[in-house]
N, C-alpha and C positions, 0 to 999 in steps of 0.2 A: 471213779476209776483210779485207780494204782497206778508207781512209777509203772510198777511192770506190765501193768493192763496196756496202760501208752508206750511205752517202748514196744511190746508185742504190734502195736495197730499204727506204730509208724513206720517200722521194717517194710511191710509188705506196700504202703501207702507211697515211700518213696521210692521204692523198687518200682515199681506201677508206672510211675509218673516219670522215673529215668528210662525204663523199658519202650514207651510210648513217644520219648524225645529221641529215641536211638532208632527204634523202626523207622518212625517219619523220616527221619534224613538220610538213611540208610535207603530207603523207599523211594524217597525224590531224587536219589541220586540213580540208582537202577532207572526208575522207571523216564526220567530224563534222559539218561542214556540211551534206551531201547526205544520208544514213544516218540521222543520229541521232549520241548522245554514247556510248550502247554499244557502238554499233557500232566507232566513234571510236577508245573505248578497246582496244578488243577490236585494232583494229590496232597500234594504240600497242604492248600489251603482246606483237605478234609481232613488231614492228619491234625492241623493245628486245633480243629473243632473236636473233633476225638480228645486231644489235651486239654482243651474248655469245656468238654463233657466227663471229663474222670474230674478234674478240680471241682466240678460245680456238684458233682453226687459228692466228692470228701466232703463240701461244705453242708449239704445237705445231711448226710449220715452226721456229722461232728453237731448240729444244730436239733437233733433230736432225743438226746441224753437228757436226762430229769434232773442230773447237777449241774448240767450247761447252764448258764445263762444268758448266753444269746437268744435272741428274738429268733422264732421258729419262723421260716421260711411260708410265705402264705402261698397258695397253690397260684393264686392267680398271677402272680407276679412266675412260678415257675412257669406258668403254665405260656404266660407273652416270653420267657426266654428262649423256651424251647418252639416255639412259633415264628421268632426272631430267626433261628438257626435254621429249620426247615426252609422259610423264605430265602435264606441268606446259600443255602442248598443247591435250591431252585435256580436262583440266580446264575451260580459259579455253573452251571448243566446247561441249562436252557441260550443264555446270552453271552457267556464267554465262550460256548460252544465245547467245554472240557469231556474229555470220553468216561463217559459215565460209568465205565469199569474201574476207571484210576480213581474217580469221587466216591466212590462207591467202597474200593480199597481202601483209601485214607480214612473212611470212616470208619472201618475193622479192624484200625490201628489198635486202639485201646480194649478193642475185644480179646485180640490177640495178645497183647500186653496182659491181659488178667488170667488165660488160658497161662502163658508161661509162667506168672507167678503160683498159680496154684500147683503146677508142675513143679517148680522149684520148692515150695515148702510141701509136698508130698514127697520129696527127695530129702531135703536138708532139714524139715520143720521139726518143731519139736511138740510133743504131747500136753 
């Protein structure tokens, strides 16, 4: 990969990840307002998973290049993280009793965040 192969694939990579830090708090702040502070949190703590889930695919994509030489990610170790997370899901829904529209939202954080970037380099991007 090239200077400019990597300048091209970290524009969008940190736009991503500030877009995803700006909704979430943007997000718990509305939705603490209108909701309640449970509720609040409850999205807070899916947003924060949403930005542990865009991090953990950059490392995942960054670790599958053929001149990488990081140790490539074994499935089974992805596979107890994301096991980990669903659990950890479960939890913040079922026993904190959080409204599973706001857990539910916080987790489309980062969908959303990727939806605007492609938006924005369909506008500003270049060929």
């Amino acid at each position: 990969m090239t200077a400019s192969d990597e300048a091209q694939y970290e524009g969008p990579v940190r736009r991503i990840r500030r877009t995803v830090m700006i909704l979430g708090t943007a997000g718990t702040i509305v939705v603490s307002i209108v909701f309640g502070l449970r509720t609040g949190a409850g999205f807070l703590v899916c947003a924060v998973a949403s930005f542990f889930t865009v991090w953990r695919q950059q490392r995942i994509v960054e670790s599958l290049g053929p001149s990488n030489s990081r140790r490539r990610l074994p499935v089974l170790r992805f596979m107890l993280q994301f096991g980990l997370l669903a659990a950890a899901g479960y939890v913040i829904v079922k026993y904190l009793e959080v409204n599973r529209l706001a857990a539910v939202s916080g987790l489309l954080v980062a969908g959303i965040a990727v939806i605007l970037e492609i938006i924005y380099e369909l506008i500003y991007g270049t060929a």
